[in-house]
C-alpha positions as CSV (number, residue, x, y, z in Angstrom):
1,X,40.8,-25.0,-28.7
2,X,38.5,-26.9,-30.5
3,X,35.3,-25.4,-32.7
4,X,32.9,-27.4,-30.4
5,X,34.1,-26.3,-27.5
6,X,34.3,-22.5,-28.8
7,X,30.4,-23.2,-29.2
8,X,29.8,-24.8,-26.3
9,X,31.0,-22.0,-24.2
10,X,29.1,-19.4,-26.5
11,X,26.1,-21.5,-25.4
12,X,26.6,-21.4,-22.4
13,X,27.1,-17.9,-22.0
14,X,24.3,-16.9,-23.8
15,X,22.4,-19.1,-21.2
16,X,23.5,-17.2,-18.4
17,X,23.7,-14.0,-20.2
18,X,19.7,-14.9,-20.8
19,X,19.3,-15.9,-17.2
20,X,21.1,-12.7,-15.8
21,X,18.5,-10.8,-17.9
22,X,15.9,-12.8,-16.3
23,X,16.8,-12.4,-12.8
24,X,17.4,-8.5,-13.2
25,X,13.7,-7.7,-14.9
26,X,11.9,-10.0,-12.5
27,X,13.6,-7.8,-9.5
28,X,13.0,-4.6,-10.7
29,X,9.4,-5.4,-11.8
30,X,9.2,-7.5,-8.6
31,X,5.9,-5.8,-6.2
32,X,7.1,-7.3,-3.3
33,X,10.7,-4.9,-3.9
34,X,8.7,-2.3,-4.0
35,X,6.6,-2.7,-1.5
36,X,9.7,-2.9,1.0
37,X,10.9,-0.1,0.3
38,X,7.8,2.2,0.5
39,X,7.4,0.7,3.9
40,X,11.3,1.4,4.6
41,X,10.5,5.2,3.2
42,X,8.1,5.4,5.9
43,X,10.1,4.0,9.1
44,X,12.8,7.0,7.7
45,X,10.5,9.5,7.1
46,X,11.5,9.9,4.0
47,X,9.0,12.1,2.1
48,X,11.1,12.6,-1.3
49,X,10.8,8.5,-2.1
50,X,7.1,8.5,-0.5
51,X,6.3,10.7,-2.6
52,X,8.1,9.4,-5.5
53,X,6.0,6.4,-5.5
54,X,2.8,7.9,-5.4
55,X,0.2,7.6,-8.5
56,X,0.3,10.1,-10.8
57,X,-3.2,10.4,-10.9
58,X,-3.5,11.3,-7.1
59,X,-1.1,13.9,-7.9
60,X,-2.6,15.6,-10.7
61,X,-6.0,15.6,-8.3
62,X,-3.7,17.6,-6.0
63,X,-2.0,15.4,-3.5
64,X,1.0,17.2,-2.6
65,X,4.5,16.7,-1.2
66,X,3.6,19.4,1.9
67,X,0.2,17.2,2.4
68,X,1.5,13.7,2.6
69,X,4.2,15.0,4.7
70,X,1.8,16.5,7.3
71,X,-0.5,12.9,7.0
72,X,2.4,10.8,7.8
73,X,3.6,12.7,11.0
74,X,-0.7,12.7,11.6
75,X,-1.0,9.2,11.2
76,X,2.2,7.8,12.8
77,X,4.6,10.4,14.1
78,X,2.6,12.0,16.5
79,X,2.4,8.9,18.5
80,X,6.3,8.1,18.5
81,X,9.3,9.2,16.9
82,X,10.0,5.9,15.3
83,X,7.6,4.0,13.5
84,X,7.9,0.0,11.8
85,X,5.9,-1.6,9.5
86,X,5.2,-5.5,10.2
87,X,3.4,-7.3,7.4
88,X,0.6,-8.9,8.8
89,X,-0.5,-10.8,5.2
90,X,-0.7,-10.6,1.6
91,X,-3.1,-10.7,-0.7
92,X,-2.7,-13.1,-3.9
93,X,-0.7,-10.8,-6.2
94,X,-2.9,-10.0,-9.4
95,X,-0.5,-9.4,-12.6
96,X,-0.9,-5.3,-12.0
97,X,-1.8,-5.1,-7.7
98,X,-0.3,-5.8,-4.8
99,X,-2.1,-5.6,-1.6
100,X,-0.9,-6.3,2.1
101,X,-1.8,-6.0,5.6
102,X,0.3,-4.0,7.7
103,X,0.4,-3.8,12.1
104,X,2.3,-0.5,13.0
105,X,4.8,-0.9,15.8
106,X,7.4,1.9,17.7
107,X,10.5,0.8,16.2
108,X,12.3,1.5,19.3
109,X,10.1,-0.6,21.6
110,X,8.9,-3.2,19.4
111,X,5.4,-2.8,21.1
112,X,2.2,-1.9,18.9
113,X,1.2,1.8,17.6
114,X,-2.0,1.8,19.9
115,X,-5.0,4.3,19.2
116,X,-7.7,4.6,21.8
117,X,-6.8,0.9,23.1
118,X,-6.7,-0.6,19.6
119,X,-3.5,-1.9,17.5
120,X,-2.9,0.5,14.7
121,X,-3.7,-1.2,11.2
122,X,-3.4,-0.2,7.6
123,X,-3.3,-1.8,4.1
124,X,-1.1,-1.1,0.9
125,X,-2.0,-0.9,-2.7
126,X,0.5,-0.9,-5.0
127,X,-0.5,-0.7,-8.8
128,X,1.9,-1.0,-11.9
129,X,-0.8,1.3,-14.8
130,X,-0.9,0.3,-17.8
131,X,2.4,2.2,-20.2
132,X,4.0,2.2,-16.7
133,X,7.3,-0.1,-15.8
134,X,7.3,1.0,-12.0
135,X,4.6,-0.2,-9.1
136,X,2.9,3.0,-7.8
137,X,1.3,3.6,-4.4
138,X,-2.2,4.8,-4.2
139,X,-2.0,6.5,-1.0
140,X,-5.2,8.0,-0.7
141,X,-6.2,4.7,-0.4
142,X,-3.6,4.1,2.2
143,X,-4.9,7.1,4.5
144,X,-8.8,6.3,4.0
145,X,-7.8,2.7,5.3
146,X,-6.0,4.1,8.0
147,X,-9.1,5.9,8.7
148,X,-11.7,3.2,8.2
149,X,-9.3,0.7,10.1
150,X,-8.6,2.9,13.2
151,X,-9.8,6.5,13.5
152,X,-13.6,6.0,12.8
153,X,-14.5,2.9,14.7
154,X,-13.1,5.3,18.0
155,X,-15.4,7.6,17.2
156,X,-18.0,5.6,17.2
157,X,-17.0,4.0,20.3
158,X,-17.3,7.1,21.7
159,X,-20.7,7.8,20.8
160,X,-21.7,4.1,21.9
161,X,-21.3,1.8,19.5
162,X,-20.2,-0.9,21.6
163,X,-19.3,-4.3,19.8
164,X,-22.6,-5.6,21.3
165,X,-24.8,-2.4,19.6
166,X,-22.7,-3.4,16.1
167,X,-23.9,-6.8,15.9
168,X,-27.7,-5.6,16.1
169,X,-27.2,-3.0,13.8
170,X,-23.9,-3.8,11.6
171,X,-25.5,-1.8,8.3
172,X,-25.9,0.9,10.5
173,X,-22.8,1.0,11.6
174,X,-21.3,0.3,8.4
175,X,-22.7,3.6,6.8
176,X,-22.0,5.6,9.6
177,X,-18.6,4.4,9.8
178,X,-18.1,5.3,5.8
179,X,-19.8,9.3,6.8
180,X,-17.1,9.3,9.3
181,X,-14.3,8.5,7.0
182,X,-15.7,10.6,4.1
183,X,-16.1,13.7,6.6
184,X,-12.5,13.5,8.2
185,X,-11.3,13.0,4.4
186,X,-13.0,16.4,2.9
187,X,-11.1,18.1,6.9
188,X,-7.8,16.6,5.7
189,X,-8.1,18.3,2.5
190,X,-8.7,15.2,0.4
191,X,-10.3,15.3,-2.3
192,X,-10.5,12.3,-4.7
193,X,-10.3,8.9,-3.8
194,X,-8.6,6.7,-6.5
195,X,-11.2,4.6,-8.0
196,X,-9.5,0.7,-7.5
197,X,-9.4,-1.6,-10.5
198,X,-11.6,-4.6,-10.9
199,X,-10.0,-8.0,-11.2
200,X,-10.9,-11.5,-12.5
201,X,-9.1,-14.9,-12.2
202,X,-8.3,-16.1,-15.3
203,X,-6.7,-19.9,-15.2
204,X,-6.0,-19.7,-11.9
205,X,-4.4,-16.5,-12.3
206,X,-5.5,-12.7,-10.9
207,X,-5.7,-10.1,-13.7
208,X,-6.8,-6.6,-13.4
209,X,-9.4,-4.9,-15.3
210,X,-8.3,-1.4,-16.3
211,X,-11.0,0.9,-17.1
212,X,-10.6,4.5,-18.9
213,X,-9.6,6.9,-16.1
């Protein structure tokens, strides 16, 4: 075999080799991976990788395994025994967040996760800290959406905000809407909401500002 061809297949494998390297980092640092799978550890029930990709800083405020346990049969368990996450949309991903929409649906059924006549809704924030390699869910976040997005507006249908009343008085409703979620919050036994980063677009990409925490 001739020396040329010795380094031409040296190249070449150093170009795949490269490549292969490529492809691997990109999938494990990939948001949209995790994201899958957190939604996957939900339709299990599977508190143990739930939990796993919690922020740390939720945990140190005191979010435990035994509480997100008992908030995800709350949320979505007590109304079937099967639930499915369907992404509804995305957000631009920012270099360090990943935000999407999500419509809850009985996995066995297909049909919508319904709470007083409404679709059930929810969002997911995924975060990848600064000095961390693996995408992190803030899932107080995730349970004060839940809230905002389903539990509270009931409640105030059932005081008599109709969608009429809102319209006249949308601040109103707005503020009373955020005492709802802040009072059910403090009954759940939450007690710190994790403070979301800022971010700017920065040639026509999404970065995110991370202050001191």
């Amino acid at each position: 075999m001739g020396k040329k061809k010795i380094l031409w297949i040296i190249g070449l494998m150093l170009i795949f080799t490269i490549l292969g390297l490529y492809w691997l980092i990109q999938y494990f640092f990939s948001p949209y991976r995790a994201y899958t799978q957190f939604l996957k550890a939900i339709e299990q029930k599977d508190i143990d990788t739930i939990y796993s990709f919690i922020l740390e800083d939720e945990k140190q405020d005191g979010l435990n395994k035994e509480m997100v346990q008992w908030l995800i049969d709350w949320m979505f368990y007590r109304h079937v025994p099967k639930v499915r996450g369907e992404t509804v949309f995305i957000s631009p991903p920012a270099d360090r967040w990943f935000r999407a929409g999500v419509q809850w649906t009985n996995a066995e059924t297909g049909e919508p996760l319904m709470l007083g006549g409404r679709k059930i809704l929810g969002y997911i924030n995924l975060f990848r800290p600064p000095k961390r390699w693996s995408w992190q869910v803030s899932f107080t976040h995730f349970v004060k959406d839940y809230l905002s997005l389903n539990v509270a507006p009931l409640m105030l249908r059932q005081q008599g905000w109709t969608k009429e009343k809102v319209g006249t008085d949308y601040k109103t409703y707005e503020r009373l809407k955020e005492e709802t979620v802040s009072k059910i919050l403090r009954q759940l036994g939450i007690r710190k909401i994790f403070r979301l980063p800022s971010k700017t677009k920065i040639r026509g990409r999404y970065v995110v500002i991370w202050e001191n925490r």
